[in-house]
C-alpha positions as CSV (number, residue, x, y, z in Angstrom):
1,X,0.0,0.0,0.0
2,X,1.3,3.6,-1.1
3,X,1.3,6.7,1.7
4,X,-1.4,8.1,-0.4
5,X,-3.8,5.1,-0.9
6,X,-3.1,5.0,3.6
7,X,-3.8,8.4,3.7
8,X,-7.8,7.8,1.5
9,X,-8.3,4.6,4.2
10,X,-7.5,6.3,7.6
11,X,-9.5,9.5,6.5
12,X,-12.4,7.5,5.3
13,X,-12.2,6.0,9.1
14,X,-11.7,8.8,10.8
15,X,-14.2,11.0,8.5
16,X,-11.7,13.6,7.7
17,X,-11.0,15.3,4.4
18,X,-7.1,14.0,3.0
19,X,-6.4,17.8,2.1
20,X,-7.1,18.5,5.1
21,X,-4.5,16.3,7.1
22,X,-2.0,18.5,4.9
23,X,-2.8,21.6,6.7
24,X,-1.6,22.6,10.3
25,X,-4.2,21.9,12.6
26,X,-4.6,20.3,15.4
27,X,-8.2,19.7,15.4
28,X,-9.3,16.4,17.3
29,X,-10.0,14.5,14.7
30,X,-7.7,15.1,11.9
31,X,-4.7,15.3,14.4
32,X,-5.4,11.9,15.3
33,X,-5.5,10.8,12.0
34,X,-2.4,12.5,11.0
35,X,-0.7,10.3,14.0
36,X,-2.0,7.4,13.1
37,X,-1.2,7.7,9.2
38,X,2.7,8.5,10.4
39,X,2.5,5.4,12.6
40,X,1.3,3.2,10.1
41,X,4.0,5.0,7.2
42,X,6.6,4.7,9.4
43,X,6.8,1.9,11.7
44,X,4.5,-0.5,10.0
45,X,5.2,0.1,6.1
46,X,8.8,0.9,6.9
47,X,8.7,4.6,4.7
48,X,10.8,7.0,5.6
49,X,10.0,9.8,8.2
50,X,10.8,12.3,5.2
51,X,8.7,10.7,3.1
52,X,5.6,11.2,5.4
53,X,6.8,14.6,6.5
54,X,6.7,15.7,2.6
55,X,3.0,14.2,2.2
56,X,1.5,15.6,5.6
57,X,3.5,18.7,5.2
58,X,4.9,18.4,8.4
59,X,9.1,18.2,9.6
60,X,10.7,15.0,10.3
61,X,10.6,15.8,13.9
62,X,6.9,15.9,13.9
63,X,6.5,12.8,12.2
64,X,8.4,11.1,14.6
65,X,6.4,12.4,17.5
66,X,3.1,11.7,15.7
67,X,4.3,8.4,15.4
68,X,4.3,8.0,18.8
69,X,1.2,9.2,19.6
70,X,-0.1,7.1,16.6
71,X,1.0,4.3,18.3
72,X,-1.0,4.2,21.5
73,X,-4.0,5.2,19.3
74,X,-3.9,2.3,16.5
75,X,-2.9,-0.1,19.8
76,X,-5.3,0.9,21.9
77,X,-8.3,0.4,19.1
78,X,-8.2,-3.9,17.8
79,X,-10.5,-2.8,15.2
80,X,-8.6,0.0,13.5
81,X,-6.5,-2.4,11.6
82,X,-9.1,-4.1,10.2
83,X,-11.0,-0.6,9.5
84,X,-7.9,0.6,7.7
85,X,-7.0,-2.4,6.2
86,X,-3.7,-3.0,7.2
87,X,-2.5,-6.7,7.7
């Protein structure tokens, strides 16, 4: 799966716009799906942080703490992955 085609599925889920995960907000919703996509990109597809940080608009630094924060979210829900669709 491409960052793009993760960044349609995790909006779909979360009901968000994908232009608007671009943007710098830190609205409830899209900030959490902004998390989870750098997450998914980064630990779980293996892309680079610079990769995501180009797509999201965001810095490298910023990716990597999304990540984080991605983390617990996609962990805490079983039903995400399966939402996504992410083996």
């Amino acid at each position: 799966m491409s960052i793009s085609e993760l960044v349609e599925r995790v909006s779909m889920v979360y009901g968000v716009n994908p232009e608007a995960l671009a943007r710098s907000t830190r609205s409830g919703c899209i900030a959490e799906a902004r998390s989870v996509i750098c997450f998914l990109a980064v630990r779980e597809m293996g892309c680079s942080g610079a990769k995501v940080a180009g797509v999201l608009r965001m810095s490298r630094a910023g990716v990597s703490v999304a990540a984080g924060k991605g983390a617990s979210s996609f962990l805490s829900d079983p039903d995400l992955r399966r939402k996504i669709g992410v083996n």
